[in-house]
N, C-alpha and C positions, 0 to 999 in steps of 0.2 A: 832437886836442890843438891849443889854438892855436902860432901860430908862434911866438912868444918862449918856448913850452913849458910854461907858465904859467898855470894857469886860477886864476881871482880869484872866491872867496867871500865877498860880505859879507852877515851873519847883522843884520836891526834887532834889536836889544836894547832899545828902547823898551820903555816898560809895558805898551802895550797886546798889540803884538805878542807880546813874550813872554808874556804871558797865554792870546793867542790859537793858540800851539801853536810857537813859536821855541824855548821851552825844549826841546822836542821834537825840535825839526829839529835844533837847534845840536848835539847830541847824537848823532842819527841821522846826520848829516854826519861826524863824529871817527870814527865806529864805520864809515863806509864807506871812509873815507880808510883807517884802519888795515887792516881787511879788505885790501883791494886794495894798500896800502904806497905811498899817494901822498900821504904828509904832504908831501912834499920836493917835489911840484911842484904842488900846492896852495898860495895865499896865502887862507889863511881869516881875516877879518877881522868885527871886531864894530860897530857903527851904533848913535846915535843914534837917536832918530824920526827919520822919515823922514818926517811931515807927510805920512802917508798912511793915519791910521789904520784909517780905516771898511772897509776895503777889505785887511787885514793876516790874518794876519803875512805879511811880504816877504824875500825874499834875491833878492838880485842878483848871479849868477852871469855874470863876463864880459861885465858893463855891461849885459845885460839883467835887468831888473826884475820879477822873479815875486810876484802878488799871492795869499793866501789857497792857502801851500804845503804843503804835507802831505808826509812824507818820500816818501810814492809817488811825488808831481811832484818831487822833486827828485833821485832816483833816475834818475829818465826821462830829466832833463834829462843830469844828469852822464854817464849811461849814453850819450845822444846827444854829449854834446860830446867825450867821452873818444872816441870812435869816430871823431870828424869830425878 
């Protein structure tokens, strides 16, 4: 967990991405959060485009920028940072 305690979600809700499987993840993120009971130190936040489309859907988890996520990648990631 980082040191302010705090891990920072933000989901693009642009068109494209959410077309391209956000609606998805956005979803598959709430349902892990509650699983595990870490709505309260999660800041899950929603985005604009991100002027990144060809290359989406994105979430940037703790100001890293994940491109083309599938809940399995962000599973891994959370699974890694929750650990760190």
């Amino acid at each position: 967990m980082p040191e302010n305690g705090k891990i920072t979600i933000t989901v693009c809700m642009g068109s494209s991405c959410f077309a391209r499987g956000n609606a998805e993840n956005l979803s598959f993120i709430e349902q892990y959060l509650k699983e595990k009971g870490l709505e309260a130190e999660i800041d899950l936040c929603g985005a604009r485009c991100e002027n990144k489309c060809a290359t989406g859907p994105h979430v940037t988890i703790n100001g890293v920028l994940y491109s083309g996520v599938t809940p399995e990648m962000i599973r891994a990631v959370l699974n890694k940072t929750l650990e760190g």
